[in-house]
C-alpha positions in Angstrom: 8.9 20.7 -27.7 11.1 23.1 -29.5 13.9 24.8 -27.8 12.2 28.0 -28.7 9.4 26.8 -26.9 11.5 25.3 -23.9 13.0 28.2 -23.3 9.9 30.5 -23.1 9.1 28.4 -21.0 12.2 29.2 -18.4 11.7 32.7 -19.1 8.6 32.5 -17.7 8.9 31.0 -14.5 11.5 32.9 -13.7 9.4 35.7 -14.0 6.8 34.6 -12.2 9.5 33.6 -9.3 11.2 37.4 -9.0 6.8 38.0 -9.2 6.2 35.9 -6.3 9.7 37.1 -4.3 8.6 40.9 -4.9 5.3 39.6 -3.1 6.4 38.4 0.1 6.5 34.7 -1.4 9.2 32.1 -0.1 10.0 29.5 -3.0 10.3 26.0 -1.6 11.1 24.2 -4.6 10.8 24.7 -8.7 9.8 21.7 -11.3 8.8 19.0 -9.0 8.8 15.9 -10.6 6.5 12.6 -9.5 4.9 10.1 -11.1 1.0 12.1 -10.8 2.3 14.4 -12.5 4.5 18.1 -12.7 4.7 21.5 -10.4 6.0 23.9 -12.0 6.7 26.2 -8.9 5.9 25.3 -5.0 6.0 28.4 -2.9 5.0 29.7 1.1 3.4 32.4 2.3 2.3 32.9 5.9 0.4 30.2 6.5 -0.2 28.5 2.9 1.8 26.7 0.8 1.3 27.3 -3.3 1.0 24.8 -6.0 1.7 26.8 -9.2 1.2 26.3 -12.8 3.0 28.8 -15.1 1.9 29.0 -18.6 4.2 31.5 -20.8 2.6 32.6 -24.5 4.5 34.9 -27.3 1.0 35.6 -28.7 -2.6 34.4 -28.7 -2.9 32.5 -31.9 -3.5 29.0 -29.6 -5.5 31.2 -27.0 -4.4 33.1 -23.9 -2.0 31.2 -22.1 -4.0 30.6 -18.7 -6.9 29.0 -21.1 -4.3 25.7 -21.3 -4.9 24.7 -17.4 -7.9 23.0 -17.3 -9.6 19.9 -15.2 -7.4 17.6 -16.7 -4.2 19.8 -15.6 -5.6 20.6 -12.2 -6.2 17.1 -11.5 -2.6 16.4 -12.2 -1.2 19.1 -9.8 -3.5 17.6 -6.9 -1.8 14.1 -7.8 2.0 15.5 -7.1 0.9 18.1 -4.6 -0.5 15.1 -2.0 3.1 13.0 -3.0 4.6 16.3 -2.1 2.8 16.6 1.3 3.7 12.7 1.9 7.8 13.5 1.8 7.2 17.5 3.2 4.9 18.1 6.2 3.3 21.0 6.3 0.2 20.2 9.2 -0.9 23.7 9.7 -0.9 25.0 6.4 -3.5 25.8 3.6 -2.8 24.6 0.4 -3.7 26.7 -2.9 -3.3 25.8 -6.4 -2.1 29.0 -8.4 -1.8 29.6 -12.0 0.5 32.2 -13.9 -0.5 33.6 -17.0 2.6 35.1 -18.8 2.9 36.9 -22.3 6.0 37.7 -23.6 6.1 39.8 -26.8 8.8 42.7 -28.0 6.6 45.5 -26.8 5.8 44.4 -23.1 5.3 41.5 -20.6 2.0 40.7 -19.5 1.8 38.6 -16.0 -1.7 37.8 -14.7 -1.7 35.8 -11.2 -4.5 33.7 -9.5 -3.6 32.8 -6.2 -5.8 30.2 -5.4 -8.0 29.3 -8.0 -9.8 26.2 -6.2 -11.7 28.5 -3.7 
């Protein structure tokens, strides 16, 4: 990955964190690492807790950026969202798997936000 591309990449999620903030959201932890896989950002609100992808595009030559989490991806969020839950209890939550969709170009700042995208 090239720095370029890295740090898009940072841009965008912290974009989408002052996003989710704004919205009432509580950010519990960012890039959570384990061995199923990657989270980019886990956050609370009332009673769920959010398992969030953040993709971040400067055009649409490879496709819109929320086209690059599919079953494959999801799969792998599920897989360090339960190791999460093992080392953080949260019994009376619901958990949701959200995606961010961020394009950054010199004229404006697209951000698209599913909240739950298993339901």
């Amino acid at each position: 990955m090239t720095l370029y591309l890295k740090n898009l990449g940072k841009i965008g999620e912290q974009k989408a964190v002052n996003y989710l903030k704004k919205g009432g959201f509580s950010i519990l932890k960012r890039n959570f690492r384990s061995y199923g896989g990657e989270i980019d950002i886990i956050a609370k609100k009332d009673n769920s807790i959010y398992f969030i992808e953040v993709k971040t595009r400067s055009n649409l030559d490879h496709g819109a950026p929320y086209e690059a989490v599919n079953k494959r991806k999801i799969y792998h969020i599920k897989k360090a969202a339960q190791y999460y839950l093992l080392k953080n209890s949260y019994p009376d939550y619901r958990l949701k798997i959200g995606v961010f969709s961020i394009l950054i170009n010199d004229k404006k700042t697209d951000i698209k936000f599913w909240d739950d995208i298993e339901s």
